[in-house]
N, C-alpha and C positions, 0 to 999 in steps of 0.2 A: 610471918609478916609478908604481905600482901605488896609487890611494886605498885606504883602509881605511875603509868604514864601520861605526861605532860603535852600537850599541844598544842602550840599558841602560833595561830596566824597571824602574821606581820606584816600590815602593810607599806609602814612607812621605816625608811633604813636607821637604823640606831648605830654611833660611834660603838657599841659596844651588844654585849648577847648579853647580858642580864641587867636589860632599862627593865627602870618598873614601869606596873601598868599605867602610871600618871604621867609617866612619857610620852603616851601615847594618845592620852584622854584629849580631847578637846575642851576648851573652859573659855568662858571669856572673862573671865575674874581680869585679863588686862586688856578689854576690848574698853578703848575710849570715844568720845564724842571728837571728831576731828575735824568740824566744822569752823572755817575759817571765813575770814575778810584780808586781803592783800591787795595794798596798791603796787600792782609788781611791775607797770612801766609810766613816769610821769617825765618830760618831754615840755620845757620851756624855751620861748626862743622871741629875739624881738629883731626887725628889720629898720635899718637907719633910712634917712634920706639922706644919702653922701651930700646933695648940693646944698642943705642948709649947713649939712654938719661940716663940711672942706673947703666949699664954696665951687664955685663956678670951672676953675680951672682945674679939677682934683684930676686924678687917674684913676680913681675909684666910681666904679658908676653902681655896684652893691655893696652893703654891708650888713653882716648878722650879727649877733652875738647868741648863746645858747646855751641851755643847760640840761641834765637830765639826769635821772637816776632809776635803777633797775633794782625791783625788790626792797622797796622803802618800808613800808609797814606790814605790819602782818598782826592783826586782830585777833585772837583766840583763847581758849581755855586749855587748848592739848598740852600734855605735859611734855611732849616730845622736844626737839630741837625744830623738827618742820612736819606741819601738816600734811605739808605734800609729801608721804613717802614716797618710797618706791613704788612704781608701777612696771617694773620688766619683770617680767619674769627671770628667777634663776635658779639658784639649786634648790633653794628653798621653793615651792610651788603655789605658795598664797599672795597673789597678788594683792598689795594694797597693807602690807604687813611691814610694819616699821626694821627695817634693818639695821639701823643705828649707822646711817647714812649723813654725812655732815650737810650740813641746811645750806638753800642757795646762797650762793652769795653777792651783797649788797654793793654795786657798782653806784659810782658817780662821773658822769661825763662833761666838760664844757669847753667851749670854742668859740673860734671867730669866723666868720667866712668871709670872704674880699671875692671881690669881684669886678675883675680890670677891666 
């Protein structure tokens, strides 16, 4: 009986010496459509007229009030947590490849301003 020798060029590092070759294969059996809609900064706000609103003698000569929110909607079909994956590069070398990174997250802000 006859040896076989083996040789298999590797270009990408495997946790282990004996990945199979679908380790290795490229597929896109999970390449999705990742086209999105996000309203990701909306910003309301409304100015008083202190003299109607205190009258004549106030110590206020502005006032705001205001509201906002960061990352409100987000429109899509992607199955992921966020459209937007990752874009940096890291160990892994395919930019734009979901990492199973936790989605932004959705802030709300509001306030008054005064103005003596």
């Amino acid at each position: 009986m006859l040896g076989v020798l083996q040789i298999r060029v590797v270009s990408i590092p495997s946790l282990t010496n004996d990945a199979s070759g679908l380790e290795y294969a490229s597929s896109s059996y999970f390449v999705q459509d990742g086209s999105f809609l996000k309203l990701k900064n909306l910003q309301v706000g409304y100015s008083f007229d202190t003299k109607k609103l205190f009258g004549e003698n106030t110590s206020f000569n502005k006032m705001r009030i205001y509201g906002g929110a960061t990352n409100l909607l987000t429109f899509t079909k992607y199955d992921g947590m966020d459209p937007e994956v990752s874009a940096f590069a890291s160990d892994y070398s395919a930019i734009g490849v979901n990492l199973g990174i936790y989605p932004q997250a959705r802030q709300f802000i509001f306030g008054v301003s005064l103005g003596f």
